[in-house]
C-alpha positions as CSV (number, residue, x, y, z in Angstrom):
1,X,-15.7,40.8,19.1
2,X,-17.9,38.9,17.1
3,X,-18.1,39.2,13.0
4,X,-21.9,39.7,12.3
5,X,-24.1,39.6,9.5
6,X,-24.4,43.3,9.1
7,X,-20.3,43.1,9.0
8,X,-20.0,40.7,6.0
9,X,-22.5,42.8,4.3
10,X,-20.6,45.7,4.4
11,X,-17.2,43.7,3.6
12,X,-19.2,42.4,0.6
13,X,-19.9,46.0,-0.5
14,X,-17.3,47.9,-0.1
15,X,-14.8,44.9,-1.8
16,X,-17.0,43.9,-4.7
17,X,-18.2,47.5,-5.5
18,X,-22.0,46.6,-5.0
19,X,-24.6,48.9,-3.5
20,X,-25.7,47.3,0.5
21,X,-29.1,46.1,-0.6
22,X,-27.1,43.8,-3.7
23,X,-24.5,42.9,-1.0
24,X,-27.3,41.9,1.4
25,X,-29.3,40.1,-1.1
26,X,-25.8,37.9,-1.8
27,X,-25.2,37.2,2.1
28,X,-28.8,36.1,2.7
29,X,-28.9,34.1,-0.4
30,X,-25.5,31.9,0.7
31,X,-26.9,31.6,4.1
32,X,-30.5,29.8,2.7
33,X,-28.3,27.5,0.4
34,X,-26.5,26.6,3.5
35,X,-29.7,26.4,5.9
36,X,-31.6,24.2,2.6
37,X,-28.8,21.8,2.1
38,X,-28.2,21.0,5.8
39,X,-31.9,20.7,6.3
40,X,-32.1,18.7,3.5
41,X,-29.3,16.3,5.2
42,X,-26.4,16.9,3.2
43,X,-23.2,18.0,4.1
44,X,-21.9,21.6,3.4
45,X,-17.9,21.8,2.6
46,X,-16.7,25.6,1.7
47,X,-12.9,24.9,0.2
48,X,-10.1,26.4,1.9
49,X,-12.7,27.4,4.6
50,X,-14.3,24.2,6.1
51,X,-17.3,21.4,6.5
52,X,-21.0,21.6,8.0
53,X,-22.2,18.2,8.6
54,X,-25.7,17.2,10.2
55,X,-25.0,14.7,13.0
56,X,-27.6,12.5,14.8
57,X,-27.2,11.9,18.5
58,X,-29.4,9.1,19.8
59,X,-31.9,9.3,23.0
60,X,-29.8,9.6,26.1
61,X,-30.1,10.0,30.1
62,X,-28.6,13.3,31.1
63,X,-29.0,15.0,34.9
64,X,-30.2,18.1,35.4
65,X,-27.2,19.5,36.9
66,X,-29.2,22.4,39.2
67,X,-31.1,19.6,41.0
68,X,-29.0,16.4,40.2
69,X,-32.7,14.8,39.1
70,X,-32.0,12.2,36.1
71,X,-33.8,13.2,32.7
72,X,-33.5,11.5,29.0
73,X,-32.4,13.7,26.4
74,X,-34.6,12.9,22.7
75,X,-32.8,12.3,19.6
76,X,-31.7,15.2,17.6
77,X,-29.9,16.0,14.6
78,X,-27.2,18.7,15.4
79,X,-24.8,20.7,13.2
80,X,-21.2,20.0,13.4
81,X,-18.3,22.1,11.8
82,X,-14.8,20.6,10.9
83,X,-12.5,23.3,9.8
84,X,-10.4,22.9,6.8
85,X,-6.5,22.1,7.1
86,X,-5.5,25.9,5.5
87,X,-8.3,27.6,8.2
88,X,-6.1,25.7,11.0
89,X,-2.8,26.2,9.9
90,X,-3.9,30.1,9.5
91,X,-5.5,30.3,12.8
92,X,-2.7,28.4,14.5
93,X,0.2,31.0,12.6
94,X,-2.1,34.2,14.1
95,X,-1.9,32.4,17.6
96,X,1.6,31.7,17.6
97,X,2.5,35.4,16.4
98,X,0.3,36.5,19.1
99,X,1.5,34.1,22.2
């Protein structure tokens, strides 16, 4: 199951005390500071949490792998995330409790 929007606004509510529209208003507002800075090109780190970095990957030759035919893939600029050491270390103690 995937955490939504809709979820953190209600997790934002319910643990700060603030009405859905003031909790809303907080998630959307952290998400455009996040969208503005990587679009602006600069990298994104959220302590304890992790990094968002903008990455550029040069024009390539791919294949289209439905008909085999060769294709160049454009430059882009992508998104990358690189969790923090304490994220790790916190999803690697859930998976070991669990497996």
């Amino acid at each position: 199951m995937a955490v939504t929007r809709q979820d953190l606004v209600r997790t934002v509510s319910m643990k700060a005390g603030l009405s859905t529209s003031e909790a809303k208003q907080i998630v959307e507002l952290m998400f455009s500071q996040v969208t503005a800075a990587l679009e602006a090109g600069e990298d994104v780190k959220l302590s304890t949490f992790g990094s968002f970095q903008i990455r550029h990957s040069p024009k390539r030759m791919g294949r289209n792998p439905k008909t085999g035919d060769s294709a160049v893939i454009s430059a882009r600029r992508r998104v990358t995330f690189k969790p923090s050491k304490l994220l790790l270390e916190r999803v690697d103690g859930l998976t070991r409790k669990d497996g």
